[in-house]
C-alpha positions in Angstrom: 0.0 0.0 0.0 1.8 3.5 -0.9 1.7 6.1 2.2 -0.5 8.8 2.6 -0.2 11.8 0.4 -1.0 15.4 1.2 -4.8 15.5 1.0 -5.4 17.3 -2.5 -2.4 16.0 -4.2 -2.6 13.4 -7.3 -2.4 9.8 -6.7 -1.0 8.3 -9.3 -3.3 4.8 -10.1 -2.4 3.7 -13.3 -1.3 0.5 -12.1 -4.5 -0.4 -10.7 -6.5 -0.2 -13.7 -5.2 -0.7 -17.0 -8.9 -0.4 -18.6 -9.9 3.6 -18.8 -10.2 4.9 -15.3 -8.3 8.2 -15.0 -5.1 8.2 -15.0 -4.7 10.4 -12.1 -7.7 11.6 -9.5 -7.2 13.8 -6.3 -7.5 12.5 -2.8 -10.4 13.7 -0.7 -11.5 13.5 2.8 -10.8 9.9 2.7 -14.5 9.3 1.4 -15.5 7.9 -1.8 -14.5 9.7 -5.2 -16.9 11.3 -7.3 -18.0 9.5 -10.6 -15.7 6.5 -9.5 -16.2 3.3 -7.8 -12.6 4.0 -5.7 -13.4 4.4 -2.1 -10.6 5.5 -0.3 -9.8 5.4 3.8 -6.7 6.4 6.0 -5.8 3.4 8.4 -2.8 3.6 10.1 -1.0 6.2 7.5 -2.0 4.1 4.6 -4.7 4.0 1.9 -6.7 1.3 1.8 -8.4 0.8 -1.8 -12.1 -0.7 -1.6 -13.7 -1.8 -4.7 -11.4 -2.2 -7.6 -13.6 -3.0 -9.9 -13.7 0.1 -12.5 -17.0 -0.1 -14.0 -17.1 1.6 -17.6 -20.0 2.9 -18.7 -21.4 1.6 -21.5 -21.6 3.3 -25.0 -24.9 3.6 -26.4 -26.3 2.3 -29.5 -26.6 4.7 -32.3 -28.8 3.6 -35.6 -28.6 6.3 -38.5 -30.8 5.7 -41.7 -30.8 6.6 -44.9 -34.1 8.3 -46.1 -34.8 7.7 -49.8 -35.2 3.9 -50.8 -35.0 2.7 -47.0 -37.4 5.0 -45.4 -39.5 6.8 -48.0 -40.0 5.5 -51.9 -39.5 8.7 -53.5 -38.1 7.3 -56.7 -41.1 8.4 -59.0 -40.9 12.1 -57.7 -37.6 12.1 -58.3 -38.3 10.9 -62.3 -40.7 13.5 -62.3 -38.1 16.1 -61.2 -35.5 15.3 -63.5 -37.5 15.4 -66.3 -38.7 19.0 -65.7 -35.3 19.7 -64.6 -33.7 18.6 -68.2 -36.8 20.2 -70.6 -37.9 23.2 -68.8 -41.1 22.2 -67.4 -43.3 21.7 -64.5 -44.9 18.6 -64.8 -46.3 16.5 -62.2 -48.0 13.2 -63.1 -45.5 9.9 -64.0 -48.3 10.1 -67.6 -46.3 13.1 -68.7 -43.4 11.4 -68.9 -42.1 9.5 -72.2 -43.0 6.4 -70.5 -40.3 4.4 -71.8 -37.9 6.6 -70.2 -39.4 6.5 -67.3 -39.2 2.8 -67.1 -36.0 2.7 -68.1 -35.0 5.5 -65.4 -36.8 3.4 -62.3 -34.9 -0.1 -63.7 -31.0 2.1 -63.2 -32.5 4.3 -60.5 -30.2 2.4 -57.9 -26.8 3.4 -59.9 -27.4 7.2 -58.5 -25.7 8.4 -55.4 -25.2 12.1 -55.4 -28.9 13.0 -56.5 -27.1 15.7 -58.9 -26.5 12.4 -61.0 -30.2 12.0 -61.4 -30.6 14.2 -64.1 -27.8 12.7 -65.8 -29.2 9.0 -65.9 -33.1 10.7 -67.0 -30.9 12.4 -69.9 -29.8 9.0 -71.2 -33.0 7.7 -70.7 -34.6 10.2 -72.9 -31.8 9.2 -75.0 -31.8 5.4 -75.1 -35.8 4.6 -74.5 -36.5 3.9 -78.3 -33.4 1.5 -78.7 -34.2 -0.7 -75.9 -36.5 0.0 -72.7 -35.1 -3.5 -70.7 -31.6 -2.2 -70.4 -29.8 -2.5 -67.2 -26.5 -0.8 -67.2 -24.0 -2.2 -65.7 -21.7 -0.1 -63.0 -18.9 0.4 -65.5 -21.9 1.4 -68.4 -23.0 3.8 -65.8 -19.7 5.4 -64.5 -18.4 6.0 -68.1 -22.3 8.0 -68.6 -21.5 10.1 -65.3 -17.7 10.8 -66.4 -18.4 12.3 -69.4 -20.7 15.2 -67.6 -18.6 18.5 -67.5 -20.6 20.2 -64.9 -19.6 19.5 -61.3 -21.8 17.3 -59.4 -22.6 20.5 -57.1 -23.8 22.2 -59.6 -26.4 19.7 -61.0 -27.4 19.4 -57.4 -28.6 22.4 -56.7 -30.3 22.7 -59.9 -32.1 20.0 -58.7 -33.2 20.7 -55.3 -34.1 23.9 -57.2 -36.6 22.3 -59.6 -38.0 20.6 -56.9 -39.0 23.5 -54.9 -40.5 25.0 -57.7 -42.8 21.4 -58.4 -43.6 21.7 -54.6 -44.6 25.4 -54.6 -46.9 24.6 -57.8 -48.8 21.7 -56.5 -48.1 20.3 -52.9 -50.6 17.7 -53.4 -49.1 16.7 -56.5 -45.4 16.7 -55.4 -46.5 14.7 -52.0 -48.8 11.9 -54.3 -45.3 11.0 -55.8 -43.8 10.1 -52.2 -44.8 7.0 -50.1 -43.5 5.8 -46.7 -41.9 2.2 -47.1 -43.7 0.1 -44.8 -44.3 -1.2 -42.6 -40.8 0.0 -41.1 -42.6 3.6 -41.3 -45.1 3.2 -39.1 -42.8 1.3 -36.6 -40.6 3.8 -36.8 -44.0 6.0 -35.4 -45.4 3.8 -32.9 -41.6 3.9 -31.0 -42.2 7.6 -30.6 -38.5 8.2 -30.1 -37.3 12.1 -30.6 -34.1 10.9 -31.1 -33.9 9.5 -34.9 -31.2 10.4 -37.1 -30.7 10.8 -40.4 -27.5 10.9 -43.3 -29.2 11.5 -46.8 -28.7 12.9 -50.2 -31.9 14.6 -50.2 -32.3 18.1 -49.3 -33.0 18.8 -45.6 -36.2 20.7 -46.3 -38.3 18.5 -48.7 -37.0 15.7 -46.1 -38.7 17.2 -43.4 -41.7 18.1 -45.4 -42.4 14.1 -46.2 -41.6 13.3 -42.2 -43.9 15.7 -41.3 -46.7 15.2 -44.0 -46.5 11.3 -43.1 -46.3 11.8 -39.2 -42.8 11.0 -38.6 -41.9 13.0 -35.5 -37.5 14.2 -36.7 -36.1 17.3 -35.2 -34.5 19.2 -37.8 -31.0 19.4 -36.3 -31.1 15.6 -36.9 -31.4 15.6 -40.8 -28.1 15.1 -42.2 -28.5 16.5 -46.0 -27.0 16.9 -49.0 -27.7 20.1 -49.2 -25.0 22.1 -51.1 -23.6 19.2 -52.5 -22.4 17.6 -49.1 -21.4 14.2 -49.0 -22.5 11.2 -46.9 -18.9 11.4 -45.5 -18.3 15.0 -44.6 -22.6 14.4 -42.6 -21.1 11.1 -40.9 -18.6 13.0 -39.7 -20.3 16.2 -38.5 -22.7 13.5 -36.2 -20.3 11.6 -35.2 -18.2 14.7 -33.6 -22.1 16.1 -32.1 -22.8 12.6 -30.8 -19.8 11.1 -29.2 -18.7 8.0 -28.1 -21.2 5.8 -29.2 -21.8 2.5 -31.2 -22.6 3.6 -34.4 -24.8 1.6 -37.0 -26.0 2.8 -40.2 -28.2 1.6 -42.9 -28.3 2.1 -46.6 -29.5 0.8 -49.5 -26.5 1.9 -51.8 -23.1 -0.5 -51.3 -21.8 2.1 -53.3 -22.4 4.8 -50.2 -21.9 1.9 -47.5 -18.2 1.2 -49.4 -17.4 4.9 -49.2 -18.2 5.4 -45.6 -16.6 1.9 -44.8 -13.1 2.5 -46.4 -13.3 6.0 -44.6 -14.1 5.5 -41.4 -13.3 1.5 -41.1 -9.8 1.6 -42.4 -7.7 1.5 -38.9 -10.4 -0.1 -36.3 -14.2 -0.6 -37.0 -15.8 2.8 -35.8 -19.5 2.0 -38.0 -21.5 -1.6 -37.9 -22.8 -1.1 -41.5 -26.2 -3.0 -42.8 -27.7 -2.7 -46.4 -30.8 -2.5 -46.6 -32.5 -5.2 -49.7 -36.0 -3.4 -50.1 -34.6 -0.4 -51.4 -33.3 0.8 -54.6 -31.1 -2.6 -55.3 -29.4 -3.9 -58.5 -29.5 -7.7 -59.0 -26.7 -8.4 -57.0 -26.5 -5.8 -54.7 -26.7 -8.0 -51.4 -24.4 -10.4 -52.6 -22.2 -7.5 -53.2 -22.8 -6.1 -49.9 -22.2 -9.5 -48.1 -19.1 -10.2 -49.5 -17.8 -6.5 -48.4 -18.8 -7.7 -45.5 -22.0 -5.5 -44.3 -25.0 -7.4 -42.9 -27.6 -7.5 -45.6 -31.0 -7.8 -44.3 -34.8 -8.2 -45.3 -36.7 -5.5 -44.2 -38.5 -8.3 -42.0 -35.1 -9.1 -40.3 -34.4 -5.2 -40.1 -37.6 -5.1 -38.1 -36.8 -7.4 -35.8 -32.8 -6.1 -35.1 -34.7 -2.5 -34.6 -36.7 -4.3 -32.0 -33.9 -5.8 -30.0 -30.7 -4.1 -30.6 -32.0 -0.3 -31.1 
């Protein structure tokens, strides 16, 4: 047992726990310490340590979502927006689309990350509908589409968020008809009435809170991550994780191209994010085989459910 210090001075205790106590704590009044479980008394010029045992507490669990394709089906509003993006136009019914490009935009929909590529896949669907309305691109078919855009991906987005306000101050109704809540995670999401749901999205923050609210999804507006002047998934994951510290982070997508990103980011030293892709949402073929062998728990949304249930 080391003597008695000065009361006040630093004990140095590193050698009694090797697992995240302090370091260093000060020595008071021979009574318990605060926030520890090290009680401390004076017995015949020595301390006497009670209760060793350092009890961390425990990090909590932290489940981010993705909004579009996991949460909300907004992939016919976002045909819709495209188009009047590209030509000019407010339109709002799917029956004033060329429908073969529409078709052909819903079948390649889940190539687009950045939603400023959007307008970029509906322009070779306008292209391409006469030639051959069943064709499914293939990634490398797709990337070689996106490189050979000269505008910047920042400036395509904005264009569209643009467009899309304009659709919504035209007709609400309209713009809302095009949006539906995947379910029946939705309404779970509802009856757990938890203030505390976040959210890392390529949709814009505004017309994200519009749907939430319209379909009674209670989201505080701090915790919409958006991709609002063109920021990424990254920089968003980033910003929460700094806001909400020390947690055990879990995030769900349906894009393995977004999960892969945020993986080899934030995964590359130790694993900071347990990441899950989501199969109902906007998939390709063999996107879950894809995600599996990355290594990212691919789930049903039935199997989501019940993980929400027990884990979250």
């Amino acid at each position: 047992m080391p003597t008695l210090p000065d009361a006040g001075s630093q004990i140095d205790v590193a050698s009694l726990s090797a697992n995240g106590f302090r370091n260093k704590f000060v020595y008071k009044n021979s009574k318990q310490l605060p926030n520890s479980n090290l009680k401390i008394t004076k017995t015949n010029g020595l301390l006497t340590y009670q209760d060793l045992k350092i009890v961390q507490k425990k990090k909590e669990s932290m489940l981010i979502f993705d909004f579009d394709g996991v949460l909300m089906d907004s992939v016919r509003e976002i045909a819709v927006t495209t188009y009047n993006m590209l030509k000019g136009t407010i339109v709002t019914r799917l029956d004033q689309l060329p429908q073969e490009a529409l078709n052909l935009f819903l079948r390649n929909r889940f190539h687009v990350q950045p939603i400023g590529d959007a307008p970029v896949l509906m322009e070779w669907c306008l292209e391409t509908d006469d030639s051959d309305p069943q064709i499914l691109l293939s990634e490398k078919e797709y990337d070689d589409i996106i490189r050979h855009i000269d505008d910047p991906v920042t400036v395509r987005t904005t264009r569209f968020f643009d467009t899309r306000a304009r659709f919504k101050a035209r007709d609400l109704k309209a713009w809302i008809a095009l949006n539906k809540p995947v379910q029946p995670l939705w309404d779970r999401l509802i009856e757990r009435r938890r203030s505390d749901l976040v959210m890392l999205t390529n949709k814009n923050r505004e017309a994200t809170l519009a749907l939430c609210n319209h379909f009674g999804l209670q989201v505080k507006n701090a915790n919409i991550y958006s991709g609002d002047n063109g920021t990424t998934k990254i920089d968003n994951m980033q910003q929460i994780m700094q806001r909400f510290k020390d947690c055990n982070y879990a995030f769900i997508d349906d894009s393995v191209k977004n999960l892969s990103e945020i993986d080899a980011y934030f995964n590359k030293d130790k694993k900071a994010i347990a990441l899950i892709f989501a199969e109902w949402g906007y998939t390709g073929p063999d996107d879950a085989r894809l995600a599996r062998g990355l290594g990212y728990q691919s789930l049903t949304i039935e199997k989501f459910m019940d993980q929400l249930q027990s884990k979250f």
